[in-house]
C-alpha positions as CSV (number, residue, x, y, z in Angstrom):
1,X,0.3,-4.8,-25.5
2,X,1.2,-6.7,-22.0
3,X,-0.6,-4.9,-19.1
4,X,-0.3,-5.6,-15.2
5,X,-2.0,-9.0,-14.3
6,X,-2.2,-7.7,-10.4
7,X,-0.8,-4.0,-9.5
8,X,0.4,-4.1,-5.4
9,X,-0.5,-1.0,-3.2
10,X,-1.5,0.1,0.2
11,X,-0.6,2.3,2.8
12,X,3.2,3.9,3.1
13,X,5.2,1.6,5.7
14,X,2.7,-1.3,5.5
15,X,5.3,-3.5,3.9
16,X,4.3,-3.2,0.5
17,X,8.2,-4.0,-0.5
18,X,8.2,-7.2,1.3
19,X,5.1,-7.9,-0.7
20,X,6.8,-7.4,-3.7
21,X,10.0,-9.2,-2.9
22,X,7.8,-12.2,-2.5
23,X,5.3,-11.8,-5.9
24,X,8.8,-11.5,-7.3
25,X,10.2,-14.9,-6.0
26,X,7.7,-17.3,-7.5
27,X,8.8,-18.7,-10.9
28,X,5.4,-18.2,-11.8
29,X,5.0,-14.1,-11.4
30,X,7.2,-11.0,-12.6
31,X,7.6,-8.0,-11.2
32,X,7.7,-4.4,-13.0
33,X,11.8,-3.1,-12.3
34,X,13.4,-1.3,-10.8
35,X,11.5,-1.6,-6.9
36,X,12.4,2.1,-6.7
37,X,11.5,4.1,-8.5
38,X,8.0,2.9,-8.3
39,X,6.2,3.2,-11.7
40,X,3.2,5.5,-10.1
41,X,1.9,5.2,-13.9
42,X,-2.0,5.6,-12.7
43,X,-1.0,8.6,-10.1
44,X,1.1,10.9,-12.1
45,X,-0.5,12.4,-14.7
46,X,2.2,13.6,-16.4
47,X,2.8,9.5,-17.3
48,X,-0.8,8.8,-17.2
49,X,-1.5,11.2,-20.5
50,X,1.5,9.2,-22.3
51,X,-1.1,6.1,-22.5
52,X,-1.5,2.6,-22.2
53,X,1.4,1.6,-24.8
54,X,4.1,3.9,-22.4
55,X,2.5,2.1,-19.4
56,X,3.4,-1.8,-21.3
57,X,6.8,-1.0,-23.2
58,X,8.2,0.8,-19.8
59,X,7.7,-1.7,-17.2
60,X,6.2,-4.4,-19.0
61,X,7.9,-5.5,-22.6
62,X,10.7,-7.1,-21.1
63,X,9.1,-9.7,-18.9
64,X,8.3,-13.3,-20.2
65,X,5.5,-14.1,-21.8
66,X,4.5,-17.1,-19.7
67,X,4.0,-15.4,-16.3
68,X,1.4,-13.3,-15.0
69,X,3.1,-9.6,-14.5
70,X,2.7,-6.8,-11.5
71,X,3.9,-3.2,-10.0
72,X,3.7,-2.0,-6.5
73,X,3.2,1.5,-6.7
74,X,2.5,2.1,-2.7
75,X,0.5,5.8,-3.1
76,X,-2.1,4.0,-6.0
77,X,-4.4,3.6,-2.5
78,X,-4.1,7.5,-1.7
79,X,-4.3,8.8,-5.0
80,X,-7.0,11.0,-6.0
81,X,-8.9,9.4,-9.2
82,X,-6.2,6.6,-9.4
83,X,-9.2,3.7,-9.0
84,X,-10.5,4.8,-12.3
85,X,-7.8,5.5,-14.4
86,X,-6.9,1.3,-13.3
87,X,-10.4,0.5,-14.1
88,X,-10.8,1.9,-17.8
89,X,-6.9,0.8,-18.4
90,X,-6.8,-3.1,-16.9
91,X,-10.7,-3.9,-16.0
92,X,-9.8,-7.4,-15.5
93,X,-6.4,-6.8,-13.0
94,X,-6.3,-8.1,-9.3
95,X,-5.3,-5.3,-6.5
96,X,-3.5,-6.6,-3.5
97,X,-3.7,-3.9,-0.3
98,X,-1.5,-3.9,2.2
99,X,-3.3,-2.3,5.5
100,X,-1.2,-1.7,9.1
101,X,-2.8,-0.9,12.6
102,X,-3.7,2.7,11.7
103,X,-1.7,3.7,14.9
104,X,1.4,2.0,14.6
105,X,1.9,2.8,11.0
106,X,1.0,6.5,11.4
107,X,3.9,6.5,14.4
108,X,6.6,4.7,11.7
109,X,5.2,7.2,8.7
110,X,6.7,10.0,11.5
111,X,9.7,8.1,11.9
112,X,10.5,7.8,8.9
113,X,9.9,11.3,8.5
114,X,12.4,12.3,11.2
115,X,15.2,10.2,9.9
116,X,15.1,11.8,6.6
117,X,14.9,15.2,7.6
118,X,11.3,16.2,6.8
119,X,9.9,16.6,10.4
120,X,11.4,18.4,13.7
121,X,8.2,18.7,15.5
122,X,7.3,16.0,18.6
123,X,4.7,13.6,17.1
124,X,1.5,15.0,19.0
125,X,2.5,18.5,17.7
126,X,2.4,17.1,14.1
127,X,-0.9,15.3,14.6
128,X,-1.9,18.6,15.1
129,X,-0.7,20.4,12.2
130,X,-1.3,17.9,9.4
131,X,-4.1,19.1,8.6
132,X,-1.9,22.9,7.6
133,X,0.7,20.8,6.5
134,X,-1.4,18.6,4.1
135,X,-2.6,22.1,2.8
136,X,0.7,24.1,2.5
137,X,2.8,20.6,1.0
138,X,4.6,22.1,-2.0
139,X,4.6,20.1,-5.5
140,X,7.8,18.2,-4.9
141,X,6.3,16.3,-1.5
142,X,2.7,15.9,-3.0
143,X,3.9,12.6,-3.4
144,X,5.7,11.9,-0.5
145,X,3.2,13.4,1.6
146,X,5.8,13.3,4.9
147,X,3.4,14.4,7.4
148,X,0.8,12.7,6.4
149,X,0.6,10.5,9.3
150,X,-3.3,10.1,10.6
151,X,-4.8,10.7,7.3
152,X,-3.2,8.0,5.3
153,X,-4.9,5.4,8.2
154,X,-8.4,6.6,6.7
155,X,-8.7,3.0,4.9
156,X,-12.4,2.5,4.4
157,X,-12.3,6.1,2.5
158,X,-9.1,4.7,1.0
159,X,-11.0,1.8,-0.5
160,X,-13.9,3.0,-1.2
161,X,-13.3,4.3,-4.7
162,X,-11.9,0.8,-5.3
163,X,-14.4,-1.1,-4.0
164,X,-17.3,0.5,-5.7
165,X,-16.0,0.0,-9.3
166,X,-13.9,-3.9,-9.0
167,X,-15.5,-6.7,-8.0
168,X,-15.0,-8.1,-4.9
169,X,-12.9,-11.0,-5.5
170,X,-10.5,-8.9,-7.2
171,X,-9.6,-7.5,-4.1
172,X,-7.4,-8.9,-1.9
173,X,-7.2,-7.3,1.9
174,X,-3.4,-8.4,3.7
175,X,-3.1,-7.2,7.3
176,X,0.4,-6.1,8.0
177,X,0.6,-7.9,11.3
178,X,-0.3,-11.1,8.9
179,X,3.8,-10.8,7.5
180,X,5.6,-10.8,11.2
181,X,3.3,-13.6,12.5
182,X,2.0,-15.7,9.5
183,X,4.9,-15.1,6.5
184,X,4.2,-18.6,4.8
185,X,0.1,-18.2,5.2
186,X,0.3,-14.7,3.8
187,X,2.3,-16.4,0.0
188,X,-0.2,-19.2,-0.1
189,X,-3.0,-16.6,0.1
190,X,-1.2,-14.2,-2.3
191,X,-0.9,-17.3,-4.8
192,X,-4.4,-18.5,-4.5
193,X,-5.6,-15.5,-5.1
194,X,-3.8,-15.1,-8.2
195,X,-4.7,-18.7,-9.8
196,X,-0.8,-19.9,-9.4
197,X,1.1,-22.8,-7.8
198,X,0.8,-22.2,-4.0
199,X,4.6,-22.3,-2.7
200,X,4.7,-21.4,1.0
201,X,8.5,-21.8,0.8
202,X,8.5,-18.3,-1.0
203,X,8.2,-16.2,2.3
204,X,10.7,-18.3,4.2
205,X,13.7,-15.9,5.4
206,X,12.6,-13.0,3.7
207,X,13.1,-10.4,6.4
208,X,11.2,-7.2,6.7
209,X,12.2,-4.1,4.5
210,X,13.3,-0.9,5.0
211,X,12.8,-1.5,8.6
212,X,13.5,1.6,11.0
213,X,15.7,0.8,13.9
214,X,14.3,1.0,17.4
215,X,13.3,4.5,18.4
216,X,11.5,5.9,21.1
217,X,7.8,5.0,22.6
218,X,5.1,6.0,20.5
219,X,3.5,8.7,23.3
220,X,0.6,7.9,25.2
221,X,-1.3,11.4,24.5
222,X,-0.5,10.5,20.9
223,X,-1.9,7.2,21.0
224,X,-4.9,8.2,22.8
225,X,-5.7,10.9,20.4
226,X,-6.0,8.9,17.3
227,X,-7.4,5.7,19.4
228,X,-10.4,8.0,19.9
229,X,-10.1,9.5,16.3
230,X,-10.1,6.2,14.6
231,X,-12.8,4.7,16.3
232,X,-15.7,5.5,14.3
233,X,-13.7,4.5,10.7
234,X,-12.3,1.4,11.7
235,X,-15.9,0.4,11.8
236,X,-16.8,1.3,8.9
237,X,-13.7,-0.6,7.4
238,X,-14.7,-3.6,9.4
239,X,-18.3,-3.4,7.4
240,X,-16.6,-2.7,4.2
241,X,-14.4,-5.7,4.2
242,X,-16.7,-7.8,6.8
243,X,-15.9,-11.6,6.4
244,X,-13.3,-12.9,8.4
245,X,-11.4,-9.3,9.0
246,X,-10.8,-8.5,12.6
247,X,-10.1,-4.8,12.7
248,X,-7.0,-3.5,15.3
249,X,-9.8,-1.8,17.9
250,X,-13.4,-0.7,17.8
């Protein structure tokens, strides 16, 4: 039964897909098809309860034997119980996280929102309400999670789960920031830490994915409220991850 080597995930507009499009480029890695729909094998538990054996022949079966296999299923960071169900399934696999500056992504997360049709309300006003929202979500969007915006930038609770049932060093931490300035660093430290043939090359002129075109300012009121707000647990992510990780602000 072939399992994922390495599953990508992190938070929604981090650039998990770029991530992918890279894993995907070296001769030496395969990725679980199609991109989209993601398999979200260890967050739905209506394809959780079909087992391990759905889990291989589905996205796995296909892919040569000679490569070390992966999914990107974005929400696995999110997902309630989802750290466990990995850990008794694939004990041994490697999970890559995507994390954005908790402000920035939460603004793209709304503009995404807006351009497909799931928010009308100014962004400070659905700060405000996520909280209802979150509550009230019916079963079709408790995936999607549209206005989920401040919430999702929560990353030391995120982790947590993660980190207190893998080992460390199967745990890799990529800042999104990392992709626009550093492309080629980011592949040699996706490679490394996944025992293969470091090829830099992979990242050249692979632009950024599902990019939303320019839009207006993210407010200032906005941007001061969840400065404030995510203070306190952006420390606690820098102690969680400590080592060379420079958190966004303090």
């Amino acid at each position: 039964m072939r399992l994922a080597d390495f599953i990508i995930g992190g938070a929604p507009r981090s650039g998990t897909s770029w991530l992918w499009h890279l894993a995907d480029r070296h001769p030496g890695l395969a990725m679980a098809k199609p991109l989209r729909p993601e398999p979200k094998f260890f967050l739905i538990d209506e394809l959780y309860n079909k087992g391990a054996d759905y889990y291989s022949a589905t996205w796995f079966a296909d892919l040569p034997e000679t490569v070390l296999v992966g999914e990107k299923s974005t929400n696995y960071l999110e997902g309630v119980g989802v750290a466990a169900r990995i850990k008794e399934t694939i004990p041994d696999v490697r999970l890559i996280f995507l994390l954005r500056n908790p402000v920035e992504r939460a603004y793209s997360n709304y503009g995404w929102s807006r351009k497909n049709g799931m928010e009308n309300e100014g962004f400070m006003q659905a700060l405000l309400l996520e909280e209802q929202r979150e509550a009230e979500l019916p079963a079709a969007l408790r995936y999607a999670r549209p206005h989920a915006y401040f919430s999702r930038g929560l990353y030391a609770d995120l982790l947590a789960p993660f980190f207190a049932l893998f080992p460390r060093e199967q745990i890799l931490i990529v800042r999104t920031e990392e992709i626009a300035q550093h492309p080629t660093l980011v592949a040699e430290k996706l490679h490394r830490f996944l025992g293969i043939e470091v090829r830099a090359q992979d990242a050249l002129g692979l632009a950024p994915i599902n990019q939303l075109p320019p839009g207006e300012p993210l407010p200032e009121d906005a941007r001061s409220w969840m400065l404030e707000r995510y203070a306190e647990p952006n420390r606690r992510l820098a102690a969680l991850l400590g080592g060379d990780f420079v958190p966004w602000f303090i």
